[in-house]
MDTraj code that builds the backbone (N, CA, C; nanometers):
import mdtraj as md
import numpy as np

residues = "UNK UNK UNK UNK UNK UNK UNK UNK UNK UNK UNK UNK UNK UNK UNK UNK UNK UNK UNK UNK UNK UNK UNK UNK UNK UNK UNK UNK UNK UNK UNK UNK UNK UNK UNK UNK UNK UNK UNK UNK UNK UNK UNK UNK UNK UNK UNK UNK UNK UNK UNK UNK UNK UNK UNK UNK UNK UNK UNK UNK UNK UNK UNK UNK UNK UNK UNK UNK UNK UNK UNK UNK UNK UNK UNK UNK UNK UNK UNK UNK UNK UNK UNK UNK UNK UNK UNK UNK UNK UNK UNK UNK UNK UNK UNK UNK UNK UNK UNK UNK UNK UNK UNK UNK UNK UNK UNK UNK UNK UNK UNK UNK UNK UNK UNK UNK UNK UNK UNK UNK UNK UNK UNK UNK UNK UNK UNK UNK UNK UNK UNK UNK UNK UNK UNK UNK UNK UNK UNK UNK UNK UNK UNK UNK UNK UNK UNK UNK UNK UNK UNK UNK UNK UNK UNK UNK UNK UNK UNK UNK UNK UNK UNK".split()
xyz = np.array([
    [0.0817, -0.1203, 0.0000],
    [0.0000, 0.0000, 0.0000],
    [0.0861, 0.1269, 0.0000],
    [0.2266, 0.1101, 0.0859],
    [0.2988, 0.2131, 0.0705],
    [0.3427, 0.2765, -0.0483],
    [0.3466, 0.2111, -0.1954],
    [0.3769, 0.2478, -0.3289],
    [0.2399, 0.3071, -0.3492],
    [0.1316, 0.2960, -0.3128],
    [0.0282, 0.3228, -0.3773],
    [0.0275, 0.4737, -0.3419],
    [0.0340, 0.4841, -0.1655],
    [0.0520, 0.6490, -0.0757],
    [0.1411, 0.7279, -0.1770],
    [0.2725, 0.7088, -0.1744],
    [0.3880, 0.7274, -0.2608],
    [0.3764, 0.7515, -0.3863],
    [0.2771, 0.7325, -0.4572],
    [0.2552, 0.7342, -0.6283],
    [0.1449, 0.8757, -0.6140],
    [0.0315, 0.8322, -0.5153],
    [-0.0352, 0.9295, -0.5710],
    [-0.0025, 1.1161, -0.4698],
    [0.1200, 1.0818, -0.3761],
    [0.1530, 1.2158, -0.3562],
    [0.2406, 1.2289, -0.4821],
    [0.3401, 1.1743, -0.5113],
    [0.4285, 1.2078, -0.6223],
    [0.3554, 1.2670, -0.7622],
    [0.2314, 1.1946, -0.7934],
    [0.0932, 1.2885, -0.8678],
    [0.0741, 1.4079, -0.8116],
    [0.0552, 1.4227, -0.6930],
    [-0.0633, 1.5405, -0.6973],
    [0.0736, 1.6373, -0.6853],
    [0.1967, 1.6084, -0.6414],
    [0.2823, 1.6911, -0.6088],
    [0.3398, 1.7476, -0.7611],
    [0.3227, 1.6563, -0.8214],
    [0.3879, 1.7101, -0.9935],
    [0.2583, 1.7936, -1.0291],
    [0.1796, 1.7800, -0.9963],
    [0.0133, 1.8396, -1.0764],
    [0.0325, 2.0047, -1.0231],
    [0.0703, 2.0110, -0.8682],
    [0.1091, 2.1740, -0.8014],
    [0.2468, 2.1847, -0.8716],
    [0.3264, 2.1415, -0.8801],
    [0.4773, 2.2162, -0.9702],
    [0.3917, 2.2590, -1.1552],
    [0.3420, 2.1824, -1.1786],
    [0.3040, 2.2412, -1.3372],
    [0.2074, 2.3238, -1.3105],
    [0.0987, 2.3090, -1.2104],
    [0.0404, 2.4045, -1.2078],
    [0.1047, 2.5894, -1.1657],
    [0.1983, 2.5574, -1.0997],
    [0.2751, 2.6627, -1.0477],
    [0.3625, 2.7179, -1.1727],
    [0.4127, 2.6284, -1.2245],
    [0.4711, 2.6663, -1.3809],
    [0.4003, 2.7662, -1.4588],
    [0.2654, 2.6631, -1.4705],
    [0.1692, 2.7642, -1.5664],
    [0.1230, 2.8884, -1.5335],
    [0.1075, 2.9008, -1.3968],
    [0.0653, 3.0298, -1.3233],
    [0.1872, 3.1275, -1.3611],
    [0.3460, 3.0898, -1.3591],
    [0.4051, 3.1622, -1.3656],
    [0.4204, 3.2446, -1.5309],
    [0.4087, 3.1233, -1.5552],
    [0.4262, 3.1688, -1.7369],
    [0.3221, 3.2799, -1.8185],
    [0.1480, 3.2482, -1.7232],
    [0.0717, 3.3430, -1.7271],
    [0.0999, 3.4584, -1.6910],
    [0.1092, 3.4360, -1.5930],
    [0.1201, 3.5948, -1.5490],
    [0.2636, 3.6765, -1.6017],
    [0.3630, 3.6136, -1.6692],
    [0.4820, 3.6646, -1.6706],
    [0.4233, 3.7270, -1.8133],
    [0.3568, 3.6534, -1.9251],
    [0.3200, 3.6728, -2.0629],
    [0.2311, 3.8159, -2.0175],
    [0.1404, 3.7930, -1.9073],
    [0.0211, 3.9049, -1.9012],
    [0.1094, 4.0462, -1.8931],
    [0.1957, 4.0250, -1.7720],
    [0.2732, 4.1772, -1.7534],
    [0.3388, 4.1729, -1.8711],
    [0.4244, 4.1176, -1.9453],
    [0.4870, 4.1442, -2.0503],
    [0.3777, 4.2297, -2.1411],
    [0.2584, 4.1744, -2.1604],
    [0.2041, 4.2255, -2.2584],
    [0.1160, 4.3747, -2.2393],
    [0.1428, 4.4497, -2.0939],
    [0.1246, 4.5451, -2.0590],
    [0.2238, 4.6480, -2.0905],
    [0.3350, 4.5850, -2.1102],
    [0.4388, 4.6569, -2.1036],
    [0.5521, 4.6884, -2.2961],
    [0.4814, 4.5886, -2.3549],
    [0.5353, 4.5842, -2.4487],
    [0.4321, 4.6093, -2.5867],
    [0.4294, 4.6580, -2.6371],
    [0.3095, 4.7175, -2.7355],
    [0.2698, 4.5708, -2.8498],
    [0.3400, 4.5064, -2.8937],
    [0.3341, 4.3992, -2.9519],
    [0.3028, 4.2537, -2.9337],
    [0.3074, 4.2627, -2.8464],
    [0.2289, 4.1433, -2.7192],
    [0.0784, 4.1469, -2.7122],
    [-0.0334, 4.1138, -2.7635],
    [-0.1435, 4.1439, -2.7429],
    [-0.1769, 4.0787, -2.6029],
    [-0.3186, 4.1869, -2.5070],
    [-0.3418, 4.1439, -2.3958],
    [-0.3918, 4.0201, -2.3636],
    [-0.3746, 3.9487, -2.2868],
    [-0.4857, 3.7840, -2.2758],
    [-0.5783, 3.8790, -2.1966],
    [-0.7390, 3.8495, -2.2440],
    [-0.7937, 3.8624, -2.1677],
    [-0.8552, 3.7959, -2.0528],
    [-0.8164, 3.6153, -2.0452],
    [-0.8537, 3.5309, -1.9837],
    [-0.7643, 3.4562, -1.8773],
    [-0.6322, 3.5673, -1.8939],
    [-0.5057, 3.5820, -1.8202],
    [-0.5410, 3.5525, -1.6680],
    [-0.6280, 3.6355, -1.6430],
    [-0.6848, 3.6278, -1.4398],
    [-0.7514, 3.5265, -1.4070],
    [-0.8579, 3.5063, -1.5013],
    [-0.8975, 3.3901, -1.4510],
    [-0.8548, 3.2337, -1.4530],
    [-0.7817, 3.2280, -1.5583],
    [-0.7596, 3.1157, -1.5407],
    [-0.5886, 3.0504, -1.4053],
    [-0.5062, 3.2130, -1.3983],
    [-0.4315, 3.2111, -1.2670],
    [-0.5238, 3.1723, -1.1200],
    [-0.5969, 3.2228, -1.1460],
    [-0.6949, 3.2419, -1.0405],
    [-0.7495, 3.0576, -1.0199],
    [-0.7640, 3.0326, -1.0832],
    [-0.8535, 2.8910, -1.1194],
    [-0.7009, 2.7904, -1.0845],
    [-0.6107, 2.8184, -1.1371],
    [-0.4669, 2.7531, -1.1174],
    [-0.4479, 2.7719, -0.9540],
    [-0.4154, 2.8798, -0.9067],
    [-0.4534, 2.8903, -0.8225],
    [-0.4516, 2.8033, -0.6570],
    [-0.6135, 2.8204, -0.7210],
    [-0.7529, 2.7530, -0.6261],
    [-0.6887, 2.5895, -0.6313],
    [-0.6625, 2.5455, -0.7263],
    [-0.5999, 2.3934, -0.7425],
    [-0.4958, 2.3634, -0.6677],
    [-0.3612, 2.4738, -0.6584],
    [-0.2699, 2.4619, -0.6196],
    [-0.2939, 2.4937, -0.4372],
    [-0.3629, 2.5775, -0.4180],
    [-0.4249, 2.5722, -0.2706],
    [-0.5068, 2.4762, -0.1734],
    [-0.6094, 2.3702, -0.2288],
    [-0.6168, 2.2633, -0.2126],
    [-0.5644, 2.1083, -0.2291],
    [-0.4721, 2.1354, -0.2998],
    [-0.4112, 2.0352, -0.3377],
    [-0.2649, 1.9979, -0.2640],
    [-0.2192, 2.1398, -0.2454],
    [-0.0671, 2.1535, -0.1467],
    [-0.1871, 2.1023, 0.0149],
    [-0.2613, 2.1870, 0.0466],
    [-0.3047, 2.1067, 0.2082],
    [-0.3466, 1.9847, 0.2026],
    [-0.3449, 1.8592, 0.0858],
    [-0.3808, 1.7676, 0.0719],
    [-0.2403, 1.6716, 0.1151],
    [-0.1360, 1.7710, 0.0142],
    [-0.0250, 1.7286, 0.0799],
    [0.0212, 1.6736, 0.2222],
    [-0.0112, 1.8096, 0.3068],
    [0.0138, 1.8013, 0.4189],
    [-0.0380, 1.7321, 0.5102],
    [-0.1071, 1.6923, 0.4654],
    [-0.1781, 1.5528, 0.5829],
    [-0.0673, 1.4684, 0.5790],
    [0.0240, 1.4135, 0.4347],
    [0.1267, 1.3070, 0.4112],
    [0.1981, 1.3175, 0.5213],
    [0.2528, 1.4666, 0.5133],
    [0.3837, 1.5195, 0.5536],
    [0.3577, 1.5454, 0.7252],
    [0.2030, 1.5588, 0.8044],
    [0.1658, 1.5913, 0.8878],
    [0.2830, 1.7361, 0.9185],
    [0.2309, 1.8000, 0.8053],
    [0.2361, 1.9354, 0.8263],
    [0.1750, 2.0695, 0.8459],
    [0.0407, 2.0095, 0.9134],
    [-0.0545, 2.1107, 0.8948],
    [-0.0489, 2.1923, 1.0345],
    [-0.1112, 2.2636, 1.1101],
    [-0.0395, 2.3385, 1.2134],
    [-0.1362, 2.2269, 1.3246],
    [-0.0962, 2.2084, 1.4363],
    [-0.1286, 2.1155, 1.5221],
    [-0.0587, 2.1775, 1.6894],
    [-0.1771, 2.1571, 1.7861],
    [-0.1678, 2.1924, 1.9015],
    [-0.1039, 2.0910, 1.9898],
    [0.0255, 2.1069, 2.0221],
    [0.1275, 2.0130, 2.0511],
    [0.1807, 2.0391, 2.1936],
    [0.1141, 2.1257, 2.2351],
    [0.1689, 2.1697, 2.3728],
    [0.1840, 2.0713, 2.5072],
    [0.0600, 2.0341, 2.4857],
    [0.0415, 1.9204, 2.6312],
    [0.0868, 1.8029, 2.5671],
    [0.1265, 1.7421, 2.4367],
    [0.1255, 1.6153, 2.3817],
    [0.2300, 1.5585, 2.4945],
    [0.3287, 1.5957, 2.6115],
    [0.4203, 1.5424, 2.6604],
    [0.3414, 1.5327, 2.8211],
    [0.2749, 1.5763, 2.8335],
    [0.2004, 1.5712, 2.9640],
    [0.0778, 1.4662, 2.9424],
    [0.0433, 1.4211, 2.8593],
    [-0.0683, 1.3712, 2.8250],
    [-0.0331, 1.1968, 2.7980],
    [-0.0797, 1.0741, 2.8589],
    [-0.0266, 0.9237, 2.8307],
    [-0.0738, 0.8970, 2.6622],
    [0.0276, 0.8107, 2.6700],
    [0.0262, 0.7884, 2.5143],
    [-0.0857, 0.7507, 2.4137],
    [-0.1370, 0.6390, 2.5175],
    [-0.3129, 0.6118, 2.4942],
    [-0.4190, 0.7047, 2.4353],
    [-0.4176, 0.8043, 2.5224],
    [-0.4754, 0.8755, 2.4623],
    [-0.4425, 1.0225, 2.4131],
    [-0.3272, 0.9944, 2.3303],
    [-0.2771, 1.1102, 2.2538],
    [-0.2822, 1.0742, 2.1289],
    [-0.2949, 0.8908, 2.1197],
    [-0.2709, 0.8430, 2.0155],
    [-0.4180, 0.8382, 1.9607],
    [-0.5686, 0.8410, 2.1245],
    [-0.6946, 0.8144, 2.0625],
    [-0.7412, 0.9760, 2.0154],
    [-0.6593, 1.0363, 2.0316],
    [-0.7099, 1.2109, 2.0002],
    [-0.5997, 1.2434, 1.8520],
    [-0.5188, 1.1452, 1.8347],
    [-0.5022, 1.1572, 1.6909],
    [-0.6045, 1.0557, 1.5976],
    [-0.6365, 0.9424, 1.6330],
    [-0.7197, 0.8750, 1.5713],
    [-0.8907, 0.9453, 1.5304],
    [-0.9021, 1.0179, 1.7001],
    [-1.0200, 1.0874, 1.6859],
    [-0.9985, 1.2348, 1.5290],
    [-0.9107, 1.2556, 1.5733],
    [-0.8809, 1.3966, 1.4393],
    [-0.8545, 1.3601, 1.3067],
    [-0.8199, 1.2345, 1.3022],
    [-0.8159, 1.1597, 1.2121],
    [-0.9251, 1.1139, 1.1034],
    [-1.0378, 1.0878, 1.2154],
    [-1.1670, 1.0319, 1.1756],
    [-1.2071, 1.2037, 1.1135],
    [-1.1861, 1.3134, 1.1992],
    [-1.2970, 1.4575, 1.1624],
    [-1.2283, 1.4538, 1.0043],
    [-1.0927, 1.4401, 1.0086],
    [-1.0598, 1.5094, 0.8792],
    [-1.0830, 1.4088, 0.7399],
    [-1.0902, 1.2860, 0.7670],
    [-1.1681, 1.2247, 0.6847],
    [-1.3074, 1.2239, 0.6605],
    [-1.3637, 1.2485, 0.7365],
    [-1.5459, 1.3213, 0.7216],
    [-1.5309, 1.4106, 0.6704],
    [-1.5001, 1.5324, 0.6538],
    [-1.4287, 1.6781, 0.6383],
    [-1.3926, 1.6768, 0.4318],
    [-1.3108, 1.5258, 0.4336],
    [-1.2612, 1.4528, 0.3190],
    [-1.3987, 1.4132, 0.1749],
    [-1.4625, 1.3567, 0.2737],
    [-1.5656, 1.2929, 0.1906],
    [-1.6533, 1.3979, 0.1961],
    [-1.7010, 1.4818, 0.2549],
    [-1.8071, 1.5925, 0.2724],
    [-1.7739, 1.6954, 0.1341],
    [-1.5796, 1.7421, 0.1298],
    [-1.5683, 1.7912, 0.0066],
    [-1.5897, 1.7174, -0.0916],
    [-1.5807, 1.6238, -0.1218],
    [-1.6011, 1.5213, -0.2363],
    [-1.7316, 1.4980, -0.2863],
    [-1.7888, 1.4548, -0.2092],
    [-1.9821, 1.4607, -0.2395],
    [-2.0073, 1.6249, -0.2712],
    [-1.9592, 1.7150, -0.1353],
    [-2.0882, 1.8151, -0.1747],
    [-1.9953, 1.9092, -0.2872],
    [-1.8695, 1.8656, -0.3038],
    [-1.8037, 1.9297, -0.4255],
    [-1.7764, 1.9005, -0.5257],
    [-1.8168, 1.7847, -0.5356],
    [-1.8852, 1.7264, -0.6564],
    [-1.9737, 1.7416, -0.7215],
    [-2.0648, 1.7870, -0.6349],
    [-2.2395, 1.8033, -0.6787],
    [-2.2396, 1.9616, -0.7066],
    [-2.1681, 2.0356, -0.6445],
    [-2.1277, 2.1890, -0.7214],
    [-2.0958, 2.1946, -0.8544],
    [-1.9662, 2.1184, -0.8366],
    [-1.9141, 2.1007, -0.9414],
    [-2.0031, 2.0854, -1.1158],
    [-2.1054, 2.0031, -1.0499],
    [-2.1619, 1.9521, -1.1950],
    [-2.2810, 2.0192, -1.1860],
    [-2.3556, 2.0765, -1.0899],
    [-2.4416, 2.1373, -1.0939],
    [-2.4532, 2.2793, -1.1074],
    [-2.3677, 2.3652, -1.0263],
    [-2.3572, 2.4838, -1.0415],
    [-2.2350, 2.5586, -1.1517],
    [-2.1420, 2.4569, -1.1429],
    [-2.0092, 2.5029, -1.2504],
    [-2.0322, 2.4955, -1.3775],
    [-2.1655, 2.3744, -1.4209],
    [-2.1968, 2.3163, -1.5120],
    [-2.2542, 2.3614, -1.5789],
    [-2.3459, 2.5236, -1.5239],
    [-2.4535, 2.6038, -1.6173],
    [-2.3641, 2.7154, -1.6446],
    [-2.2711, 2.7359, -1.5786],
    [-2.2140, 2.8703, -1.6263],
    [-2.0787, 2.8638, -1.6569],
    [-1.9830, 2.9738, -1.7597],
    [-1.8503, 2.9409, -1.8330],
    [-1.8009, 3.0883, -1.7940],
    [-1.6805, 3.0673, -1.7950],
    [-1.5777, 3.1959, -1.7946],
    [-1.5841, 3.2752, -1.8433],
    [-1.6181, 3.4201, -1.7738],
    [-1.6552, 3.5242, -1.8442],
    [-1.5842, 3.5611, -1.9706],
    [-1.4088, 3.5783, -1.9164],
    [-1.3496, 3.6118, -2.0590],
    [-1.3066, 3.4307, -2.1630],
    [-1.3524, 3.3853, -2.1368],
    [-1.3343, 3.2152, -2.2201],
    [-1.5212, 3.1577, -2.2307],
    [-1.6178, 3.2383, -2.3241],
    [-1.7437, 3.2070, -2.2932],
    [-1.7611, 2.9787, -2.3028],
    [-1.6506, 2.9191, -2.3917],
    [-1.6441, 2.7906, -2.4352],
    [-1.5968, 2.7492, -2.2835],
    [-1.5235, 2.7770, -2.2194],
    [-1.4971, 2.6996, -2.0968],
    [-1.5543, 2.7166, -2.0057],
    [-1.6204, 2.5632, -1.9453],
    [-1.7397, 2.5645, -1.7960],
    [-1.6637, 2.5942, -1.7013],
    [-1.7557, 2.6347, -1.6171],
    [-1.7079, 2.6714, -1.4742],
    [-1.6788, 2.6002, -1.3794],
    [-1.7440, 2.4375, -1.4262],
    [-1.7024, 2.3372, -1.3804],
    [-1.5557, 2.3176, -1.2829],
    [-1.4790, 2.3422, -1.3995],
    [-1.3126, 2.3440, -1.3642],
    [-1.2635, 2.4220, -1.2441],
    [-1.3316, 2.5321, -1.2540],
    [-1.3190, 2.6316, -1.1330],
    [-1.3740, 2.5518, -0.9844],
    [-1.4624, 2.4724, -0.9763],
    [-1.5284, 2.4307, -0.8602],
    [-1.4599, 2.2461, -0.8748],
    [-1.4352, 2.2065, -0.9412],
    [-1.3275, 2.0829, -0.9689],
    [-1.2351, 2.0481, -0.8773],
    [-1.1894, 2.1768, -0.8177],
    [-1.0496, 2.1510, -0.7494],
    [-1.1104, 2.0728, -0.5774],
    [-1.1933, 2.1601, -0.5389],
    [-1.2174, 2.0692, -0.3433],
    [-1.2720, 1.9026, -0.3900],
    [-1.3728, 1.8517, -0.4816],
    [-1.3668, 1.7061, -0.4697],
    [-1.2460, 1.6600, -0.5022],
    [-1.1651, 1.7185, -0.6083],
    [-1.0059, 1.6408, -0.6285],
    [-0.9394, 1.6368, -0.5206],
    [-0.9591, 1.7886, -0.4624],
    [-0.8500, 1.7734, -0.3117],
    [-0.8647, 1.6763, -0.1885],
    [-1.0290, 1.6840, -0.2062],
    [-1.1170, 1.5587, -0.0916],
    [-1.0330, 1.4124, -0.1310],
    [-1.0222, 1.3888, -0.2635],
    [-1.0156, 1.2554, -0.2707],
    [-0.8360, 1.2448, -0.2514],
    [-0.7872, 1.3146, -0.2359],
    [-0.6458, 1.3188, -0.2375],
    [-0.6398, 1.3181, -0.1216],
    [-0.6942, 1.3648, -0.0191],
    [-0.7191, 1.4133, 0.1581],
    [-0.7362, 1.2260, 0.1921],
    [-0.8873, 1.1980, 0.1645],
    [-0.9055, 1.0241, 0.1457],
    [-0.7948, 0.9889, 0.1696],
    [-0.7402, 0.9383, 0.0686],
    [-0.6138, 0.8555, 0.0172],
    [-0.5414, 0.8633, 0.1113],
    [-0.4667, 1.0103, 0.1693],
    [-0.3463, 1.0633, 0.2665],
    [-0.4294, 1.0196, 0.3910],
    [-0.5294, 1.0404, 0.4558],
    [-0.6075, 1.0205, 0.5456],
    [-0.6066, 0.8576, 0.6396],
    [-0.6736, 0.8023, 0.4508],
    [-0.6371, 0.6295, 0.5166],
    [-0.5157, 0.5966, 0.5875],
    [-0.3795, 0.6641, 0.5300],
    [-0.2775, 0.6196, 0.5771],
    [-0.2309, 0.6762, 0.7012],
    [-0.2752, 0.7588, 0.7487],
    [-0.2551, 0.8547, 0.8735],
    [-0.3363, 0.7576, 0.9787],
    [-0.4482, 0.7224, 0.9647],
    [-0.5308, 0.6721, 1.0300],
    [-0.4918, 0.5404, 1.0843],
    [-0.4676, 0.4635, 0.9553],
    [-0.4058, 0.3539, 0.9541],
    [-0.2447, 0.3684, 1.0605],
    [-0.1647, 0.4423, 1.0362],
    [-0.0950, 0.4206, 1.0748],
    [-0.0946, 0.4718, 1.2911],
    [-0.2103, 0.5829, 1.2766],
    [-0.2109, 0.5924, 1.4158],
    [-0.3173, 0.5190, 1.4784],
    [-0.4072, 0.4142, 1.4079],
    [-0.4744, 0.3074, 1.4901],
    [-0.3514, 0.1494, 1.5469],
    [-0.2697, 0.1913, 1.4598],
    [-0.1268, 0.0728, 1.5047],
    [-0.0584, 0.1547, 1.6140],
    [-0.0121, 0.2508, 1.6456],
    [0.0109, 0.3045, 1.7588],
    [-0.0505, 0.3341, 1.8438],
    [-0.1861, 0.3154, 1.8480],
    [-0.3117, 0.3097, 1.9613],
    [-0.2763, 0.1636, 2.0103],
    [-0.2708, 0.0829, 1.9548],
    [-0.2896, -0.0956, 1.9592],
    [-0.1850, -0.1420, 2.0064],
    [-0.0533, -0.0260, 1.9990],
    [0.1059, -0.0308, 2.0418],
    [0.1435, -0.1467, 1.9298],
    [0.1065, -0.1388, 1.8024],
    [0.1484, -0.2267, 1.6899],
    [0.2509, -0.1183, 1.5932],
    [0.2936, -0.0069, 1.5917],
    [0.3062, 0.0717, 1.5253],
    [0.4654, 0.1557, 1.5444],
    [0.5201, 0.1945, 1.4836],
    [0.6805, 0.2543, 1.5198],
    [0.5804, 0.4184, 1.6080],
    [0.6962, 0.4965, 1.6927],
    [0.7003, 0.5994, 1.7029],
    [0.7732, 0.7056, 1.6192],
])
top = md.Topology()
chain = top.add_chain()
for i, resn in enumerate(residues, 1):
    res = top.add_residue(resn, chain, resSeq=i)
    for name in ("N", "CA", "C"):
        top.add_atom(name, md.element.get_by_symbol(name[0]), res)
traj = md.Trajectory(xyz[None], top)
């Protein structure tokens, strides 16, 4: 299962570097073309940074579940028995996988319902879909990172598990 964890951060982590690419290349073309008379303007320049974005912002905190880098209240964790430091990670464990699937269903159903009637102001051919796309992708990427967090701190509840 560990190749499987491993494959699909190494995905989503290449998906934020190109996306970050493209953001850069946009916006570098947009100012250029403010500045240089021969460059015609994009007019669909903002939004679609914007939309890049939104991807790259859910998708990096999807990360961080892997990396358990998200900000975490660690103060008492040394005053507190292991038992139940390990059942108050299992418990946070469980919220952020509810949390997981909640974006996925109800951002899914945005997605195709509300993104689905309307298109980019300056791109009238592209749905809006794409724009509301990014929280079920991030949900299901959260999933994935989630199982293994979980998994791995129900083996240290059970004292089956490394520290």
């Amino acid at each position: 299962m560990k190749k499987i964890y491993d494959l699909t951060y190494k995905i989503v982590l290449i998906l934020c570097k190109l996306l970050l690419i493209v953001d850069i290349i946009i916006v570098s073309y947009s100012v250029c073309s403010r500045y240089i008379p021969s460059i015609p303007d994009p007019a669909w320049s903002e939004e679609i940074v914007l939309t890049c974005m939104a991807y790259m912002a859910v998708l990096s905190a999807a990360l961080a579940i892997r990396r358990k880098a998200h900000i975490r209240m660690t103060a008492f964790d040394k005053y507190l028995p292991k038992k139940l430091l390990y059942s108050l990670d299992v418990l946070s464990d469980v919220a952020v996988f509810a949390l997981a699937v909640i974006m996925v269903v109800v951002g899914l159903e945005y997605a195709i319902n509300i993104g689905s009637k309307g298109t980019y102001i300056s791109m009238p051919s592209v749905s809006r879909f794409w724009m509301y796309f990014p929280i079920p992708l991030a949900g299901l990427a959260m999933i994935i990172f989630q199982l293994e967090s979980l998994y791995s701190n129900v083996k240290l509840l059970f004292g089956k598990g490394e520290v």
